[in-house]
VOLOLUM-478567 format. One record per residue: x, y, z of N, C-alpha, C in turn. Coordinates in steps of 0.05 Angstrom, whole numbers, padded with zeros to 5 digits, always signed. Layout:
# residues N
XYZXYZXYZ ...
***
This chain:
# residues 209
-01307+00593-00329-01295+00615-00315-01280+00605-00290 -01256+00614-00285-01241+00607-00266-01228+00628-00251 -01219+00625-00222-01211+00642-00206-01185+00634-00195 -01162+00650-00186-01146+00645-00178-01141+00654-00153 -01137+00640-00137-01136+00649-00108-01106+00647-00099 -01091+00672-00095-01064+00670-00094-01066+00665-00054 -01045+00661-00040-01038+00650-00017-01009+00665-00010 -01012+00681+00005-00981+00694+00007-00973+00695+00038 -00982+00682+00050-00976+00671+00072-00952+00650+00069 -00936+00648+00091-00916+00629+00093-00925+00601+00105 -00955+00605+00117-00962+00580+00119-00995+00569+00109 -00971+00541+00085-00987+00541+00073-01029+00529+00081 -01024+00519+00104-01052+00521+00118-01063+00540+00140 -01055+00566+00141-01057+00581+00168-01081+00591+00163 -01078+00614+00177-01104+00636+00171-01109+00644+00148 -01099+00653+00132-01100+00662+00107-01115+00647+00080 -01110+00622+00096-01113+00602+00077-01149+00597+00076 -01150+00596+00115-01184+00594+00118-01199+00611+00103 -01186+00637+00098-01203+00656+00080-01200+00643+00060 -01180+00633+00036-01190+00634+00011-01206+00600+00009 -01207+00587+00026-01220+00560+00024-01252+00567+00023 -01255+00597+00038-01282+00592+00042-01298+00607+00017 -01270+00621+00012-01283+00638-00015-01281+00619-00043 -01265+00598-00036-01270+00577-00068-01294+00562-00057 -01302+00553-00032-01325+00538-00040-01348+00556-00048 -01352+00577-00037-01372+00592-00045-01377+00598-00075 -01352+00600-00085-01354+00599-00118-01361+00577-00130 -01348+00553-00122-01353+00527-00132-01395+00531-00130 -01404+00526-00108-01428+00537-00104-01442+00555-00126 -01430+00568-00140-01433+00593-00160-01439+00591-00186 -01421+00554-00186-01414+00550-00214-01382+00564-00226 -01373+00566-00203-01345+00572-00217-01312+00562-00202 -01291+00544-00221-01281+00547-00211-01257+00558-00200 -01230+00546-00192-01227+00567-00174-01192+00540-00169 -01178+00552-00155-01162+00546-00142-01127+00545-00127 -01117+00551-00103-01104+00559-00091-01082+00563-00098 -01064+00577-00104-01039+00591-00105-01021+00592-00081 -01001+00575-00077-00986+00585-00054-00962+00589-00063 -00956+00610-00051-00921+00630-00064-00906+00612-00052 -00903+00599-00037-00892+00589-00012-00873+00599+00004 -00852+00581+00013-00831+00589+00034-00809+00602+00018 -00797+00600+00000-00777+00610+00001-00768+00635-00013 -00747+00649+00002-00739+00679-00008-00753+00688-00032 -00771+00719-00034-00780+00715-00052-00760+00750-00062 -00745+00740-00088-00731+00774-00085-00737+00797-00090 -00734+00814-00088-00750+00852-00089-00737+00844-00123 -00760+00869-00135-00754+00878-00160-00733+00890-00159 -00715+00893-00182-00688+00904-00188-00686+00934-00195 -00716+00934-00211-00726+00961-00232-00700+00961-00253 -00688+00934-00259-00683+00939-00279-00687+00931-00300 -00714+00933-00315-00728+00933-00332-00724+00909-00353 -00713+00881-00348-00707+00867-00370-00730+00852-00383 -00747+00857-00360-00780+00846-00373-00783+00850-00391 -00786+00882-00392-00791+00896-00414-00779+00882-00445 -00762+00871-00450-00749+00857-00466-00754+00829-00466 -00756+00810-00448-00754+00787-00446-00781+00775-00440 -00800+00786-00440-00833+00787-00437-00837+00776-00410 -00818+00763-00392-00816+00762-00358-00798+00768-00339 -00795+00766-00323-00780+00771-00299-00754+00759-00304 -00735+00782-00297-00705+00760-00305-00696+00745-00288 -00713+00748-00259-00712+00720-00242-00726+00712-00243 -00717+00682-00248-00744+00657-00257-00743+00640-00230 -00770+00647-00219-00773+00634-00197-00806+00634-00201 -00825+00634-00172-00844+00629-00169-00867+00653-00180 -00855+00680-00186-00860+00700-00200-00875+00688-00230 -00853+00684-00247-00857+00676-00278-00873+00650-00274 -00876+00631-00260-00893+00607-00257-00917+00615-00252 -00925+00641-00232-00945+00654-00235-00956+00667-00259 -00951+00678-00274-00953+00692-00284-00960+00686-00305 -00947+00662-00320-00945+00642-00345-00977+00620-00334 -00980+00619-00310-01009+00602-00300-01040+00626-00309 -01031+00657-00292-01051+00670-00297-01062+00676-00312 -01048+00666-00343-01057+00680-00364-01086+00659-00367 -01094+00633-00353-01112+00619-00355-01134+00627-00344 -01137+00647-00332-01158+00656-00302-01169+00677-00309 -01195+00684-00303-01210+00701-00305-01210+00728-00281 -01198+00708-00258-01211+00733-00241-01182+00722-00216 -01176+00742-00196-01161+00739-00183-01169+00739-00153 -01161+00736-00133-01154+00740-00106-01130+00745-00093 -01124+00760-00082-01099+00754-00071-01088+00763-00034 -01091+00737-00019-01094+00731+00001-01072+00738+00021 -01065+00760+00036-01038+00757+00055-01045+00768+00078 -01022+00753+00099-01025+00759+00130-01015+00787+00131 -01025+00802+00155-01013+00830+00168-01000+00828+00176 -00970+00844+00176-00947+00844+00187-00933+00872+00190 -00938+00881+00209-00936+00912+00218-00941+00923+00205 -00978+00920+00196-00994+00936+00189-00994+00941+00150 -00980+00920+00149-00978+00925+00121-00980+00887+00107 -00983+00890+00082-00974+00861+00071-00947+00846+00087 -00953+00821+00074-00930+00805+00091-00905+00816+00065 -00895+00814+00074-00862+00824+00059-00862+00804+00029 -00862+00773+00029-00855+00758+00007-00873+00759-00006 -00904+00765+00001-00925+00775-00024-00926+00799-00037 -00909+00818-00019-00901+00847-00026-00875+00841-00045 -00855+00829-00049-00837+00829-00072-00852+00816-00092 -00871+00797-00079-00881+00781-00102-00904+00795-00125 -00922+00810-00109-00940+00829-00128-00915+00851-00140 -00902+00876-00130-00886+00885-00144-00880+00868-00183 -00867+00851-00171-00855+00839-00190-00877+00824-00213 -00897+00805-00194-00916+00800-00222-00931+00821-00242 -00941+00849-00218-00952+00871-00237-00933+00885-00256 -00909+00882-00253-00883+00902-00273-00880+00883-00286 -00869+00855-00280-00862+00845-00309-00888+00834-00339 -00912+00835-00313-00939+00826-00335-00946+00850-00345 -00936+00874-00342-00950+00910-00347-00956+00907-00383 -00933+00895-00399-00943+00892-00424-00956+00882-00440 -00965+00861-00421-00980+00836-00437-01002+00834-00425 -01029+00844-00436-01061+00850-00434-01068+00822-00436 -01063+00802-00440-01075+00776-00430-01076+00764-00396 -01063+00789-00382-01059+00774-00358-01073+00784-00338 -01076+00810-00338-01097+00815-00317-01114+00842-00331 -01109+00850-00351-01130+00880-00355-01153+00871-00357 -01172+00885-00344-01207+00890-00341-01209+00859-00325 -01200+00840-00308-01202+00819-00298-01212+00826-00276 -01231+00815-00267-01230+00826-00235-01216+00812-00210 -01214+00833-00187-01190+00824-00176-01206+00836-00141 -01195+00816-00122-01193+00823-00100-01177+00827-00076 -01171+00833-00056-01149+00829-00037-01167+00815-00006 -01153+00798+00011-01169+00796+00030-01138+00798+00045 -01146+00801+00073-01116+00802+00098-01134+00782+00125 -01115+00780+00131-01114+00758+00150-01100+00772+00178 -01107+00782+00192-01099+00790+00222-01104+00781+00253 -01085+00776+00266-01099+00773+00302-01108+00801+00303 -01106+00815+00303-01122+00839+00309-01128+00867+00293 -01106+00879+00291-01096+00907+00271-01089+00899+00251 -01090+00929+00242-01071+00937+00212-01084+00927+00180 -01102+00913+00184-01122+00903+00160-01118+00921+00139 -01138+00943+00147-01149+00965+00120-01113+00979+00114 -01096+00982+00126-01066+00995+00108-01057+00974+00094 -01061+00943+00104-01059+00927+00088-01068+00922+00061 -01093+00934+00063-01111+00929+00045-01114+00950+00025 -01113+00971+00034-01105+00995+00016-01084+00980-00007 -01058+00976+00011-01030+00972-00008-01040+00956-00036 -01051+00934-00023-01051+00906-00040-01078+00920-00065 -01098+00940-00060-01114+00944-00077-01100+00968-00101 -01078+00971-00097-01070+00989-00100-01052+00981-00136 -01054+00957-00135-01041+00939-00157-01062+00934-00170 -01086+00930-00160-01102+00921-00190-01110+00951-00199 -01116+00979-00182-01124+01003-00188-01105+01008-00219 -01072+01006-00211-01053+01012-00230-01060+00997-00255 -01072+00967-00262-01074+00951-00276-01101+00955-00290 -01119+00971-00288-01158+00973-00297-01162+00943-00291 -01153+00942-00270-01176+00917-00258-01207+00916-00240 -01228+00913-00249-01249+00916-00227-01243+00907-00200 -01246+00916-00172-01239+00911-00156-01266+00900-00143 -01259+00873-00128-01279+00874-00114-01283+00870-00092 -01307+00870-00076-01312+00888-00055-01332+00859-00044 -01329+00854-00016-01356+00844+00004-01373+00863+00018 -01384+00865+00028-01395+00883+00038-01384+00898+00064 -01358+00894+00070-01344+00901+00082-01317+00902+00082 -01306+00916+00098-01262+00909+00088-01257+00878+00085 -01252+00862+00067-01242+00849+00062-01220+00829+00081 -01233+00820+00111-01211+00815+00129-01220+00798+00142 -01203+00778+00151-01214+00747+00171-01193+00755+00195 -01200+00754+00224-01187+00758+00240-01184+00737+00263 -01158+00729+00270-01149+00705+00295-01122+00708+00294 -01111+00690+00309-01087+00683+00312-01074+00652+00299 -01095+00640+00301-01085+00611+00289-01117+00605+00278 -01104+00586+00257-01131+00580+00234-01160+00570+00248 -01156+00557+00279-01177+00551+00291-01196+00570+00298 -01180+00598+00305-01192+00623+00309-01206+00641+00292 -01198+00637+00269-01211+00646+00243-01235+00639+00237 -01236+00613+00244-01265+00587+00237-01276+00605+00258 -01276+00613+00275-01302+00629+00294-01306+00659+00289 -01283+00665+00266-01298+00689+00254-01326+00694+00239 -01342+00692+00252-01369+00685+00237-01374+00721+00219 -01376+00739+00222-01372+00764+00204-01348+00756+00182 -01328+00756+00193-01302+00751+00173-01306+00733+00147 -01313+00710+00159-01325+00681+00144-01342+00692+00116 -01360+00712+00130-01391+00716+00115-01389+00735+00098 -01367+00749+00112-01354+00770+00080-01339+00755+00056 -01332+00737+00068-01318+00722+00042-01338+00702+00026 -01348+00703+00037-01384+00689+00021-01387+00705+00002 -01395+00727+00020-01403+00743-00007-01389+00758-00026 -01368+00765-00016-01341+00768-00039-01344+00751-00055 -01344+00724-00060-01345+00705-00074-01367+00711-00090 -01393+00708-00088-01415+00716-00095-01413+00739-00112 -01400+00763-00111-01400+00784-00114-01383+00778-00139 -01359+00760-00133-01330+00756-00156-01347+00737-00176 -01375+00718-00172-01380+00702-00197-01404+00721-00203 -01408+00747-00194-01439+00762-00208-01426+00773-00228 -01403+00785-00216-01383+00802-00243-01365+00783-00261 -01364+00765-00259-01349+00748-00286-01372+00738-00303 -01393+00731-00293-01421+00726-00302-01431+00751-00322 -01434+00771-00308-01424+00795-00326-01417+00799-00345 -01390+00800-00348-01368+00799-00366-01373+00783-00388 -01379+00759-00383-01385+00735-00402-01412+00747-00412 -01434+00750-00395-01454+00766-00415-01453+00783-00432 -01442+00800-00427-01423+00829-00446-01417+00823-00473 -01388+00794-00463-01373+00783-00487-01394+00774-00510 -01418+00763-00501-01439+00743-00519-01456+00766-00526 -01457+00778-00516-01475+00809-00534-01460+00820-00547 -01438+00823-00546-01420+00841-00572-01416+00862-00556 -01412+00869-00531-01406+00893-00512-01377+00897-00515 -01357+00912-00530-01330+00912-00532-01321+00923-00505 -01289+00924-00502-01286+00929-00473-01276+00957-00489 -01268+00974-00461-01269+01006-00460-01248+01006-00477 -01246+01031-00499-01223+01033-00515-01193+01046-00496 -01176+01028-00511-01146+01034-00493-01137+01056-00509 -01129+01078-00501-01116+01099-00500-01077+01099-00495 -01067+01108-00507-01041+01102-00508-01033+01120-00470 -01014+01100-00467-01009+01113-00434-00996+01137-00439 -01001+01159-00427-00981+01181-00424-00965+01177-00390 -00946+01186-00386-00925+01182-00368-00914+01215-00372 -00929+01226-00344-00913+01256-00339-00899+01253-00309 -00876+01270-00306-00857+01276-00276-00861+01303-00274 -00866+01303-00241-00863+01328-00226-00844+01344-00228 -00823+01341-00237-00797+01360-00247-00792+01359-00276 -00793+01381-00290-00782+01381-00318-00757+01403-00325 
***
């Protein structure tokens, strides 16, 4: 069982990062592993909505999107890690989810029934609208979401500051914990013959007809 810990921070060792280091060792600990995703630095572009996925089974810009996406299909379980920036995701992990959840929407090897988490990284504010947004992609996807025993958030200014988040730290322990009880799970399920929930064809209704 393996985990993918995405990184959508622009730097690739900052705060953001302290959170998912602490949540792969805790898994490694678990028996599972695990390891870091960074989108990196450069431009990452907004979806087009114009649908060529749909046809071409990826993104018709081939960048760090489709490299994702073509990796996830190996992973069991997700994370996905970004700094606050006026109160919301950081902007290049915000084109970047857009775009991995629309162009992977057809292809059930990549994230359906996987479980998935979000953590945020803040000096101070804006966490939980952060956190809303980003949970808001696996909800669309039937992904289990998961949960520490608290909002999902490491708080400082620089990565040294984070290390003295001792609450922050300890939620991502158990997030971790929590992310290898439910893949543990899952794998039990699979070896008993537990099928997963029957898929129902999507219906798609609009408020104006």
């Amino acid at each position: 069982m393996k985990v993918l810990l995405v990184n959508g921070s622009p730097h690739k060792n900052g705060c953001t990062n302290v959170a998912l280091e602490e949540i792969a060792k805790t898994l490694k600990e678990e028996g599972i592993e695990s390891e870091i995703f960074h989108i990196g630095v450069k431009p990452v572009p907004a979806c087009m909505a114009c649908y060529a996925c749909r046809n071409l089974g990826r993104c018709c810009i081939d960048d760090v999107v489709n490299t994702f996406v073509e990796k996830a299909k190996d992973f069991d379980g997700f994370v996905f890690g970004s700094p606050v920036h006026y109160a919301a995701a950081g902007g290049s992990i915000t084109s970047f989810m857009d775009r991995v959840f629309f162009s992977a929407f057809g292809d059930k090897d990549v994230f359906l029934h996987k479980p998935a988490a979000a953590v945020v990284s803040a000096r101070r504010a804006g966490t939980t609208a952060a956190l809303d947004q980003l949970n808001k992609y696996f909800m669309m996807t039937q992904m289990p979401v998961i949960s520490g025993r608290y909002w999902n958030m490491v708080h400082g200014a620089v990565p040294e500051d984070v290390k003295q988040d001792a609450e922050g730290l300890q939620n991502m322990r158990i997030l971790a914990r929590n992310m290898a009880w439910h893949l543990k799970c899952q794998q039990a399920g699979k070896d008993a013959g537990v099928p997963l929930p029957h898929e129902e064809e999507i219906t798609f209704t609009n408020f104006i007809r």
